[in-house]
mmJSON file of the N, C-alpha and C atoms, coordinates in Angstrom:
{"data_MODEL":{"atom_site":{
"group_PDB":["ATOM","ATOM","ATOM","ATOM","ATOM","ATOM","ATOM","ATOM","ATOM","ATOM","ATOM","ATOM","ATOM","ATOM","ATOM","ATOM","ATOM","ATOM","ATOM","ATOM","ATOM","ATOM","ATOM","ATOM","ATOM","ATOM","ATOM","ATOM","ATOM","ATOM","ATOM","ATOM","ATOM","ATOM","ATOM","ATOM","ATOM","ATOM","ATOM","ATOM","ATOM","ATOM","ATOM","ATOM","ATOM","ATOM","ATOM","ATOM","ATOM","ATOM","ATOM","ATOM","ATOM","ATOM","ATOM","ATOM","ATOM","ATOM","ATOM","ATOM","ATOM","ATOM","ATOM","ATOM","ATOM","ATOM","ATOM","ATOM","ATOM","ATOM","ATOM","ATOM","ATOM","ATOM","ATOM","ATOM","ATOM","ATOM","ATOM","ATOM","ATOM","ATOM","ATOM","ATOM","ATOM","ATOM","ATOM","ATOM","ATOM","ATOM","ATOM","ATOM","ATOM","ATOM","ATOM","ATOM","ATOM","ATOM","ATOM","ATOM","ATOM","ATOM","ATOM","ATOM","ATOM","ATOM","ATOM","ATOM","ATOM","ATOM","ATOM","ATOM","ATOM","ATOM","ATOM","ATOM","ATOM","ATOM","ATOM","ATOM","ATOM","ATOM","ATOM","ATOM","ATOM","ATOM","ATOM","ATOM","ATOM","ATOM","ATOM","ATOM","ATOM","ATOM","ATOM","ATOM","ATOM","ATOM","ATOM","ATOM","ATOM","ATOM","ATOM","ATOM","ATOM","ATOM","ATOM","ATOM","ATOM","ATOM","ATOM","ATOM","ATOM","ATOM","ATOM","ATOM","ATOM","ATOM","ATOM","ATOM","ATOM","ATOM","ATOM","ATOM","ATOM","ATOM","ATOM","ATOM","ATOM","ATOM","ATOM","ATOM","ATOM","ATOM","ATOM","ATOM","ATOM","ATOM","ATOM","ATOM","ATOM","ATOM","ATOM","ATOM","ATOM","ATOM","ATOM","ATOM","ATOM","ATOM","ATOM","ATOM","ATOM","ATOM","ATOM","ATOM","ATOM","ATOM","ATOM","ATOM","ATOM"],
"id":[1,2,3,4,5,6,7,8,9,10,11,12,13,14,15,16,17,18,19,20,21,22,23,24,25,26,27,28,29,30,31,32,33,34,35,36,37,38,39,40,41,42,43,44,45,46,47,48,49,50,51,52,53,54,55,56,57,58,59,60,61,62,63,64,65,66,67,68,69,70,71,72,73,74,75,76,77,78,79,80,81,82,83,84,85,86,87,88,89,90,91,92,93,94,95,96,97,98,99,100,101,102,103,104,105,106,107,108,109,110,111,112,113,114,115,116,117,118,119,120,121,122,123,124,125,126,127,128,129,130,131,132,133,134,135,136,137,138,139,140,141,142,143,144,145,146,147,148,149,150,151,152,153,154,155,156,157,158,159,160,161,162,163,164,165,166,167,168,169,170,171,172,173,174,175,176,177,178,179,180,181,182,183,184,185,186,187,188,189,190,191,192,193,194,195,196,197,198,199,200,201],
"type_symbol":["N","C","C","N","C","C","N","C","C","N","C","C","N","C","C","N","C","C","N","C","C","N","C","C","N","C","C","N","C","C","N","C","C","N","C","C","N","C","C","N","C","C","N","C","C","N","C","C","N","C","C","N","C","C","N","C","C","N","C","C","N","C","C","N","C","C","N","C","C","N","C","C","N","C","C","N","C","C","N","C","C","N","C","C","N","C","C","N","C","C","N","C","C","N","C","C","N","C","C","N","C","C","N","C","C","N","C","C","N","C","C","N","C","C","N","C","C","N","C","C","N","C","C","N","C","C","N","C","C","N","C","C","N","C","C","N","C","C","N","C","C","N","C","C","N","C","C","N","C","C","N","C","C","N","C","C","N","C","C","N","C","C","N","C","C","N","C","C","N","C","C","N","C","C","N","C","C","N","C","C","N","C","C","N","C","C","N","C","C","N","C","C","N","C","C","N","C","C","N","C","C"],
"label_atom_id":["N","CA","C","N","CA","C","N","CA","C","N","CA","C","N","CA","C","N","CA","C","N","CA","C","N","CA","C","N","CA","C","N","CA","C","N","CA","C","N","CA","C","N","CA","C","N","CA","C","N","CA","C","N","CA","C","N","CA","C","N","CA","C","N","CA","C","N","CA","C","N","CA","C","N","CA","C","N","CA","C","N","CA","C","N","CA","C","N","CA","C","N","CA","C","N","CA","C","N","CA","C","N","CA","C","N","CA","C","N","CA","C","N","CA","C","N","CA","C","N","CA","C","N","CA","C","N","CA","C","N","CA","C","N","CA","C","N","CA","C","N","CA","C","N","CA","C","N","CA","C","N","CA","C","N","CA","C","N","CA","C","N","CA","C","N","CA","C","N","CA","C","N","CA","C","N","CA","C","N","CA","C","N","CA","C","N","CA","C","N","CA","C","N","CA","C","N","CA","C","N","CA","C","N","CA","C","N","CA","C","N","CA","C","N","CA","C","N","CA","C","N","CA","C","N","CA","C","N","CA","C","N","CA","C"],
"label_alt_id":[null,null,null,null,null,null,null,null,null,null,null,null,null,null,null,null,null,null,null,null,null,null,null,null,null,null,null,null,null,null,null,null,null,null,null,null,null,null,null,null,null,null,null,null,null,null,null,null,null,null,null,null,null,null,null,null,null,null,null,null,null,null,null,null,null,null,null,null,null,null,null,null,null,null,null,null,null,null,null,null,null,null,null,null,null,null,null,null,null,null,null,null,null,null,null,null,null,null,null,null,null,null,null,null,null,null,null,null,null,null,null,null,null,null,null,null,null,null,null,null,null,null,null,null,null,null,null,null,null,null,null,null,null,null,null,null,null,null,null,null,null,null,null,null,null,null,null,null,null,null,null,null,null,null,null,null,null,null,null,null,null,null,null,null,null,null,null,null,null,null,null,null,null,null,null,null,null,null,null,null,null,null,null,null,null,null,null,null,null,null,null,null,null,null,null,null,null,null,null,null,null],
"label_comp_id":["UNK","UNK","UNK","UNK","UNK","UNK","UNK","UNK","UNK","UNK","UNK","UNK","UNK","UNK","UNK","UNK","UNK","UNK","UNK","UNK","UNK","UNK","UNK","UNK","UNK","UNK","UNK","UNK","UNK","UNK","UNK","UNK","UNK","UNK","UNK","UNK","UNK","UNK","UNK","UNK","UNK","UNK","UNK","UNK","UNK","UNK","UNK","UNK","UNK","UNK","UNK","UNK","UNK","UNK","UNK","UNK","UNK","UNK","UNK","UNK","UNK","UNK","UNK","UNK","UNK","UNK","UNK","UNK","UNK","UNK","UNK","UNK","UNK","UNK","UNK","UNK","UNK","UNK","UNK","UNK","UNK","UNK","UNK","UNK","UNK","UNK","UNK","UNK","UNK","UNK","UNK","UNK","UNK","UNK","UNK","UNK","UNK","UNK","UNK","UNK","UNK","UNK","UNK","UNK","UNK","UNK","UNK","UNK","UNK","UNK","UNK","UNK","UNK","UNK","UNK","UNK","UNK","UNK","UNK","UNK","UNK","UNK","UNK","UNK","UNK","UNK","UNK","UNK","UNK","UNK","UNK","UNK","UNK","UNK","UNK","UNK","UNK","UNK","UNK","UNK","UNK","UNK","UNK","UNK","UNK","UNK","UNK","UNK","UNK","UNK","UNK","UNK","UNK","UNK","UNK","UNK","UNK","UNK","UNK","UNK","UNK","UNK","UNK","UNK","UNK","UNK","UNK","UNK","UNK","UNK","UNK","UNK","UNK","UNK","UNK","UNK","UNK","UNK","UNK","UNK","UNK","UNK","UNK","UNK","UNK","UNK","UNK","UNK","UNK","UNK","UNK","UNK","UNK","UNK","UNK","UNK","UNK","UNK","UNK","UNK","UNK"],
"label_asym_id":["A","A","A","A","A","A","A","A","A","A","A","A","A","A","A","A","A","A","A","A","A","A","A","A","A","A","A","A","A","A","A","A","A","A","A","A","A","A","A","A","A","A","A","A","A","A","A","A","A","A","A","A","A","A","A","A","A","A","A","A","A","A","A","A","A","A","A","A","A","A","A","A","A","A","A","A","A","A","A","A","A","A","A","A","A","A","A","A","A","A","A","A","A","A","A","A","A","A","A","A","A","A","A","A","A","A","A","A","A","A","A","A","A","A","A","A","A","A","A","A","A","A","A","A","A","A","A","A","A","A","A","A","A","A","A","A","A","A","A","A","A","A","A","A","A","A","A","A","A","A","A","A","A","A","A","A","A","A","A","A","A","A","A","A","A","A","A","A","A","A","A","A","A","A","A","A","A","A","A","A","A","A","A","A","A","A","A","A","A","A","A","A","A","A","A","A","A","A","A","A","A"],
"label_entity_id":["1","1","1","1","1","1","1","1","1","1","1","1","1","1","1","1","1","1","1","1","1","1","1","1","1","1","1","1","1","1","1","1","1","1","1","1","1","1","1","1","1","1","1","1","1","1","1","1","1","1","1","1","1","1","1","1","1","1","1","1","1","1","1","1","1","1","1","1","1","1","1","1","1","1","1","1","1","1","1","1","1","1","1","1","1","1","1","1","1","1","1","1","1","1","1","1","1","1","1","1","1","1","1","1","1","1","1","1","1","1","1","1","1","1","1","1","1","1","1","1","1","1","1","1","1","1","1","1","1","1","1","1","1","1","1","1","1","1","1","1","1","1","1","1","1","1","1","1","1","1","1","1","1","1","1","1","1","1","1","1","1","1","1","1","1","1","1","1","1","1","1","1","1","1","1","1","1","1","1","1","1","1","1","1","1","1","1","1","1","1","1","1","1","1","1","1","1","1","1","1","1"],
"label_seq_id":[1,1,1,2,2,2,3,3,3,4,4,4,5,5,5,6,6,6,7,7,7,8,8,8,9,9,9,10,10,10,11,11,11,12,12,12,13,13,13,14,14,14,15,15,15,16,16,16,17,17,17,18,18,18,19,19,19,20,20,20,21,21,21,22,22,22,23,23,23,24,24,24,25,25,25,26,26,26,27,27,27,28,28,28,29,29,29,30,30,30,31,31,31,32,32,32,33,33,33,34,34,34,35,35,35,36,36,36,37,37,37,38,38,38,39,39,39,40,40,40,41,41,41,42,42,42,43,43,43,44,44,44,45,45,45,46,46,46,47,47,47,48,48,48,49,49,49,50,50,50,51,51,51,52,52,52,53,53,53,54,54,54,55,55,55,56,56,56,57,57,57,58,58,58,59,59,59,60,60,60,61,61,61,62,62,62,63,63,63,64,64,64,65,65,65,66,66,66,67,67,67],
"pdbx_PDB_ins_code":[null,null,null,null,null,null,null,null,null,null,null,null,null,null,null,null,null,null,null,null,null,null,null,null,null,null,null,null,null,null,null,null,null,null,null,null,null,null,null,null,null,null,null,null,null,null,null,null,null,null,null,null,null,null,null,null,null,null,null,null,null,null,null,null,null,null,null,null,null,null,null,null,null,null,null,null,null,null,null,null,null,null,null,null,null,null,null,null,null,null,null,null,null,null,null,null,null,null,null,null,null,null,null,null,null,null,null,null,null,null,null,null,null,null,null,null,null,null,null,null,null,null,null,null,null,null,null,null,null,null,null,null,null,null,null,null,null,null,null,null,null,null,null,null,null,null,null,null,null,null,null,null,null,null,null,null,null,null,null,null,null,null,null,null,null,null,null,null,null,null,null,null,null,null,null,null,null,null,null,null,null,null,null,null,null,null,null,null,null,null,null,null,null,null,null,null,null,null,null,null,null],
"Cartn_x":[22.321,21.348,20.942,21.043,20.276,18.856,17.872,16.9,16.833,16.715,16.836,16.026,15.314,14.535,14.951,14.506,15.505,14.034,14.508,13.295,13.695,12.892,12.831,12.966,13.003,13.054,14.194,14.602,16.005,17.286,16.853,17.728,18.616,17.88,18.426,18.075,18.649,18.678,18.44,17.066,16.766,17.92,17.654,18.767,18.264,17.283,16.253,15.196,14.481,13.55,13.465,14.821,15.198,16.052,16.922,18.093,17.94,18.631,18.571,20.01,20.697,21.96,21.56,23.262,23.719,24.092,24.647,25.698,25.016,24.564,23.626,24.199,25.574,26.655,25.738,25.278,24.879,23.508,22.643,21.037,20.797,19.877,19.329,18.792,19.176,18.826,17.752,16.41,15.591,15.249,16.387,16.327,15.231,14.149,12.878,12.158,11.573,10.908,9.681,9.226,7.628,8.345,9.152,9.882,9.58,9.894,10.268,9.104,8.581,6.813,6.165,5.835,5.579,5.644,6.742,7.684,7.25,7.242,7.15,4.895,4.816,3.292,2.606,3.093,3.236,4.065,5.071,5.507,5.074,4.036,3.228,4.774,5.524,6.485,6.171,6.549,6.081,7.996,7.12,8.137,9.32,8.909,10.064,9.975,11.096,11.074,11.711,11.188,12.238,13.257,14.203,15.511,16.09,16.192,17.054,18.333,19.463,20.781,21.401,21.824,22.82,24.283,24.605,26.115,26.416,26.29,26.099,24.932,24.993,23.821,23.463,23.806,23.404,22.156,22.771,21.438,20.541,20.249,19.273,18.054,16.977,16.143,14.871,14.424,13.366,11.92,11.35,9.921,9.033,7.972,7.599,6.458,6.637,5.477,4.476,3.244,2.677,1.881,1.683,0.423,-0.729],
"Cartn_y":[6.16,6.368,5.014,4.761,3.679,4.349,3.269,3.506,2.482,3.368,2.2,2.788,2.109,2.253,2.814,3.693,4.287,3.948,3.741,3.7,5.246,6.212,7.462,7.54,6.684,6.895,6.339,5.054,4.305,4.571,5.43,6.052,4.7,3.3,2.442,1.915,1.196,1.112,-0.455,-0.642,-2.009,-3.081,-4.167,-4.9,-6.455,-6.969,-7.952,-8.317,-8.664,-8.45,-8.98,-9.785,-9.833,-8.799,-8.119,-7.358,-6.157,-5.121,-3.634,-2.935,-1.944,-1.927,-0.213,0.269,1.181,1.9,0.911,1.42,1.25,2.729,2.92,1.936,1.755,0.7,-1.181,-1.441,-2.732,-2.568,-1.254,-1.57,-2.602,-2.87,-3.168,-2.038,-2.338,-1.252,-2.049,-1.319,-1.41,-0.937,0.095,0.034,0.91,0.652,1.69,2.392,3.218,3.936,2.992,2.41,1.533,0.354,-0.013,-1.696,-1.266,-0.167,-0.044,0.4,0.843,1.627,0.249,-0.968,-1.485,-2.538,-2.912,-3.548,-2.925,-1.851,-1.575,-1.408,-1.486,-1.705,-3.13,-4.2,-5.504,-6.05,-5.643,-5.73,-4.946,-4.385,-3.474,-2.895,-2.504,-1.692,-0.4,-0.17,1.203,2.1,3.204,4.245,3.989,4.258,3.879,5.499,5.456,6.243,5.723,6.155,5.43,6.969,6.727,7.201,6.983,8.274,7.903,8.514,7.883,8.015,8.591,9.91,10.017,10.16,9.491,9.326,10.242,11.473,12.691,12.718,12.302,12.691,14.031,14.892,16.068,16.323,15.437,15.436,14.712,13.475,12.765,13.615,12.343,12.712,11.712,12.552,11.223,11.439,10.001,10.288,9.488,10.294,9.362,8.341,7.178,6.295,6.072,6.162,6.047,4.524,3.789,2.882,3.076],
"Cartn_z":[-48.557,-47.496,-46.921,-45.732,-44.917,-44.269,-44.146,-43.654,-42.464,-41.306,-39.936,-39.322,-38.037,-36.881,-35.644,-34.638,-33.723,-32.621,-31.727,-30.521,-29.808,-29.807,-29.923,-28.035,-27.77,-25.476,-25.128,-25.769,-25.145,-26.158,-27.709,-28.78,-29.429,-28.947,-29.577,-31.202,-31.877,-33.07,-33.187,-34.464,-34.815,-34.752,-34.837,-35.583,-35.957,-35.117,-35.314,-34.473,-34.844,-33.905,-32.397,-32.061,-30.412,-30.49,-30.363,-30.905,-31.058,-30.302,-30.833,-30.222,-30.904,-30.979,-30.246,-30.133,-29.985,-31.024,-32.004,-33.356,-34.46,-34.903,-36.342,-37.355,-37.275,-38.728,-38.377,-37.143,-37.036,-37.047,-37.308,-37.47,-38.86,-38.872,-39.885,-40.932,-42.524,-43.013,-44.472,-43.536,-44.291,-45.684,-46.287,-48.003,-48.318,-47.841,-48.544,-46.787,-47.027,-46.115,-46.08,-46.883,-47.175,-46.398,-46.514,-45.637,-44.234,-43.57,-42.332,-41.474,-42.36,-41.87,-41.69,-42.382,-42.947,-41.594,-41.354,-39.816,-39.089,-38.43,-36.922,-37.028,-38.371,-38.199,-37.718,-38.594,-38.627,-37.183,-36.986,-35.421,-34.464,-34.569,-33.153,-32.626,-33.248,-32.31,-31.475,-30.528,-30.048,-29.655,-29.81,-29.486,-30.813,-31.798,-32.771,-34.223,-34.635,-35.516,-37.024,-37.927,-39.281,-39.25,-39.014,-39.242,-40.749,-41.934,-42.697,-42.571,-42.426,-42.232,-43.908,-43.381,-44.8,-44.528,-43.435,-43.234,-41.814,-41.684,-40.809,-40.354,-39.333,-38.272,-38.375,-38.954,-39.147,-39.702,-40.984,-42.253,-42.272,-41.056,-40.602,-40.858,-41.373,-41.566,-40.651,-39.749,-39.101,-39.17,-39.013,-39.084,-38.233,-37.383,-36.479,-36.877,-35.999,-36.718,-35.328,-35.694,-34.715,-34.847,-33.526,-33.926,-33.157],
"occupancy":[1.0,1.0,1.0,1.0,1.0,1.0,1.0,1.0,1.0,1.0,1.0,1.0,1.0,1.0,1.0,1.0,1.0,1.0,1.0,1.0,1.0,1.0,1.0,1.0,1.0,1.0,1.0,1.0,1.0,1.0,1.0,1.0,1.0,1.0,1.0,1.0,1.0,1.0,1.0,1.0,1.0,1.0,1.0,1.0,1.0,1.0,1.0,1.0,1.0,1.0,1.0,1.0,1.0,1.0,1.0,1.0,1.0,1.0,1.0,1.0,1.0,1.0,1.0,1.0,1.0,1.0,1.0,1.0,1.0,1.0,1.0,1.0,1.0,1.0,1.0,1.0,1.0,1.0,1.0,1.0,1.0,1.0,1.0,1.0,1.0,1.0,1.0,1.0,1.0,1.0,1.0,1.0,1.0,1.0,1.0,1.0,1.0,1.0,1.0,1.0,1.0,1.0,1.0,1.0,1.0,1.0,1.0,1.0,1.0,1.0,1.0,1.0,1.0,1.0,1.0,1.0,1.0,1.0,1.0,1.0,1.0,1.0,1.0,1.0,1.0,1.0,1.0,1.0,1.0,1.0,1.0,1.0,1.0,1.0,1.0,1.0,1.0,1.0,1.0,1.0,1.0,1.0,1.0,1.0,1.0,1.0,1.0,1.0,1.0,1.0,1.0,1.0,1.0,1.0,1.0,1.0,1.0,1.0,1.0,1.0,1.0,1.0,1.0,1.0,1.0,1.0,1.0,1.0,1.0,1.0,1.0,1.0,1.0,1.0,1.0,1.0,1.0,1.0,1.0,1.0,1.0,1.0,1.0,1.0,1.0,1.0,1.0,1.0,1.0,1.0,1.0,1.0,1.0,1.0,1.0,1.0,1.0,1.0,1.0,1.0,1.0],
"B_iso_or_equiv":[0.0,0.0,0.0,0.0,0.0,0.0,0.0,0.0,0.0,0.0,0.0,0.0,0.0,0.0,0.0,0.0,0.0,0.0,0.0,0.0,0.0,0.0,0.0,0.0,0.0,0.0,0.0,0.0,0.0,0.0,0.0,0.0,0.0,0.0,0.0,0.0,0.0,0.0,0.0,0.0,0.0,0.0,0.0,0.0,0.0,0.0,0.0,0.0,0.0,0.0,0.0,0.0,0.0,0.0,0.0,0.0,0.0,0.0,0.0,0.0,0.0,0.0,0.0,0.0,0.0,0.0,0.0,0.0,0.0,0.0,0.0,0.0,0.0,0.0,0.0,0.0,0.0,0.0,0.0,0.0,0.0,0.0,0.0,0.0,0.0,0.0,0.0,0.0,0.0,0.0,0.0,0.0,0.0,0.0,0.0,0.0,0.0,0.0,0.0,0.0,0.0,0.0,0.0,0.0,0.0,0.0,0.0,0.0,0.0,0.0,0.0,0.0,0.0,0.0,0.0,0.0,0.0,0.0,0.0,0.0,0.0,0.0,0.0,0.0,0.0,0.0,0.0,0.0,0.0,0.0,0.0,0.0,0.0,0.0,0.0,0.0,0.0,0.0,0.0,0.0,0.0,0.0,0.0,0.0,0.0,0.0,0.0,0.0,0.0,0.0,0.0,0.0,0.0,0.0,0.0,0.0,0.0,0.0,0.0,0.0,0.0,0.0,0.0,0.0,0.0,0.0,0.0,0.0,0.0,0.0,0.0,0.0,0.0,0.0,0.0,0.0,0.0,0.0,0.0,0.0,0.0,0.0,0.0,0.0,0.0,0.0,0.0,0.0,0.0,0.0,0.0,0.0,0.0,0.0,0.0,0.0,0.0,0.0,0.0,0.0,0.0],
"pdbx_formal_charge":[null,null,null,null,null,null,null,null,null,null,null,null,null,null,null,null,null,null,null,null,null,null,null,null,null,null,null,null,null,null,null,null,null,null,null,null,null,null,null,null,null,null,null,null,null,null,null,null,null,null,null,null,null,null,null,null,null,null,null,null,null,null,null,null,null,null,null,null,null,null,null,null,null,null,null,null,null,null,null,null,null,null,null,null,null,null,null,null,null,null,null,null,null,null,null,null,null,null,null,null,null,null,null,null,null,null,null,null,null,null,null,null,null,null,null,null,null,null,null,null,null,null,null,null,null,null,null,null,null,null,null,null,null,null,null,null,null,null,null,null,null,null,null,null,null,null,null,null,null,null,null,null,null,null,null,null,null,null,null,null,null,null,null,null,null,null,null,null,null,null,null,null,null,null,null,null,null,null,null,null,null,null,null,null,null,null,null,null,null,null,null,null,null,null,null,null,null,null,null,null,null],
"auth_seq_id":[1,1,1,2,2,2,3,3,3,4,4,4,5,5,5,6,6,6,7,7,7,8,8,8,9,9,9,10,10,10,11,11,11,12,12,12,13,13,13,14,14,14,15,15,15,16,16,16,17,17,17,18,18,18,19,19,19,20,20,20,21,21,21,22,22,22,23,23,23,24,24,24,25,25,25,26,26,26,27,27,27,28,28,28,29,29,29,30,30,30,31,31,31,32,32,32,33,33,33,34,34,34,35,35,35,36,36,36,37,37,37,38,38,38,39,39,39,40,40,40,41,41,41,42,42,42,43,43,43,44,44,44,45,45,45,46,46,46,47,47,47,48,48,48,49,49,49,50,50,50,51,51,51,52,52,52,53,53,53,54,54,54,55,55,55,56,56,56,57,57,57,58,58,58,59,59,59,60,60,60,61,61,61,62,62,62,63,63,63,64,64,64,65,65,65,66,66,66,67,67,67],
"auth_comp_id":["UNK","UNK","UNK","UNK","UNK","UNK","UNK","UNK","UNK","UNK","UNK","UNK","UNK","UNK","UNK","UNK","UNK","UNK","UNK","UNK","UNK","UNK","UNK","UNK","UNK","UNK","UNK","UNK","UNK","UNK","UNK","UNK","UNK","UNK","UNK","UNK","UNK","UNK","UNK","UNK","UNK","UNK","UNK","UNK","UNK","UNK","UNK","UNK","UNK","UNK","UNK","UNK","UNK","UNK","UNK","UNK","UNK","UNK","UNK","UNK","UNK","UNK","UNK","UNK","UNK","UNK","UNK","UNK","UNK","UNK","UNK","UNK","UNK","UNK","UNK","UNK","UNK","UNK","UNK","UNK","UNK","UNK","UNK","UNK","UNK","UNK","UNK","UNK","UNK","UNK","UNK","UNK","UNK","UNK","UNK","UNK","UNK","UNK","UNK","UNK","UNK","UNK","UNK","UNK","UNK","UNK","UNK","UNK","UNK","UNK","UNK","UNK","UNK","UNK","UNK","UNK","UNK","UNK","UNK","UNK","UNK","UNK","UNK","UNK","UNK","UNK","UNK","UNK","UNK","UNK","UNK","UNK","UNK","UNK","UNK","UNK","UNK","UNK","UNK","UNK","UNK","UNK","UNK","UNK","UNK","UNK","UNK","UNK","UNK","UNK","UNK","UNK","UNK","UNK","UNK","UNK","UNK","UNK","UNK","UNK","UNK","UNK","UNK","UNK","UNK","UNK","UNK","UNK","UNK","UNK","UNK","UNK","UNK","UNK","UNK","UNK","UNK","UNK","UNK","UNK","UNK","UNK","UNK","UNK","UNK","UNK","UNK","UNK","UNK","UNK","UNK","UNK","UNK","UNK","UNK","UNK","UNK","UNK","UNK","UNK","UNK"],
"auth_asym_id":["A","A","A","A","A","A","A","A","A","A","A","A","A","A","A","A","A","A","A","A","A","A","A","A","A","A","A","A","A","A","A","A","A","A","A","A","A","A","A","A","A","A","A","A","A","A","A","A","A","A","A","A","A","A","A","A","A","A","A","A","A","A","A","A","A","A","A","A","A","A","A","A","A","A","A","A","A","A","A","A","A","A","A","A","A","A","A","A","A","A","A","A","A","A","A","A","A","A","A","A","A","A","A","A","A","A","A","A","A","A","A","A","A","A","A","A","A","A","A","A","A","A","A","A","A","A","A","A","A","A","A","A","A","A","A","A","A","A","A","A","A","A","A","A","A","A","A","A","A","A","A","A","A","A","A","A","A","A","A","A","A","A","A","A","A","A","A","A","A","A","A","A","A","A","A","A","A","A","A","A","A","A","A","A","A","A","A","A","A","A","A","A","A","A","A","A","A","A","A","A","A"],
"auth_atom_id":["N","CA","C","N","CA","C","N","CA","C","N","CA","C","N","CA","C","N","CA","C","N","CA","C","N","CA","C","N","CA","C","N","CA","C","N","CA","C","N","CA","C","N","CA","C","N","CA","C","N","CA","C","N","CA","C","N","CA","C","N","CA","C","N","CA","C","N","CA","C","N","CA","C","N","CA","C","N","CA","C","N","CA","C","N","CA","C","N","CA","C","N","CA","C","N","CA","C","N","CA","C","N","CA","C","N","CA","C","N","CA","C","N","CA","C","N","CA","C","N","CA","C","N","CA","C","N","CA","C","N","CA","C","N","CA","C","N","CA","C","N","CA","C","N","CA","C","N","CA","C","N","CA","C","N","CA","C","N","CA","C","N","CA","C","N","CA","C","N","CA","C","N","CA","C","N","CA","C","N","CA","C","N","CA","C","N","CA","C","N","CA","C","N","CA","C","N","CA","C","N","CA","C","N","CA","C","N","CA","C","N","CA","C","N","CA","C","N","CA","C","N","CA","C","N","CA","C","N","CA","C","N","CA","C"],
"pdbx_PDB_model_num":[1,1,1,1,1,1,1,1,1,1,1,1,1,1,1,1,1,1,1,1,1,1,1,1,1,1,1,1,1,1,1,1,1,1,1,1,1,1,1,1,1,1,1,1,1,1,1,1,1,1,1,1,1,1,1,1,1,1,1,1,1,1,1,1,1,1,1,1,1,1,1,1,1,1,1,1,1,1,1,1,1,1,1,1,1,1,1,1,1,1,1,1,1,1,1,1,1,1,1,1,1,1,1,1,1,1,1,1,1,1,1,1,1,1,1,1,1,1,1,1,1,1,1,1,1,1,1,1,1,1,1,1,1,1,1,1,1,1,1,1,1,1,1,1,1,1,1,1,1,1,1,1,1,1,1,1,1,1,1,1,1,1,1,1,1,1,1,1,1,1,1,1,1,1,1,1,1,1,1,1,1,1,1,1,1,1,1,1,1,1,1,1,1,1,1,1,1,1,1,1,1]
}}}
């Protein structure tokens, strides 16, 4: 499982904090759900979701973060 960031309006994907991808394989994978909550709190991100990836977008699991 990867845990990555999705900006829930432009469907782009973290990758650093200048940086945001197309391709879930080049996000950044934040490892814990507490890392990523944690980031887009600490980075005032807006419009973002923690995305956990289990390979199949099917079985995605997302969660919205609000600030």
């Amino acid at each position: 499982m990867r845990v990555v960031l999705q900006n829930h309006k432009s469907l782009l994907y973290f990758k650093s904090s200048r940086e945001w991808t197309s391709h879930i394989k080049d996000a950044l994978d934040f490892q814990q759900i507490v890392r990523a909550v944690d980031h887009v709190n600490t980075s005032k991100l807006q419009s973002v979701d923690v995305l956990m990836h289990f390979g199949d977008p099917v079985d995605d699991l997302r969660l919205r973060v609000s600030n």
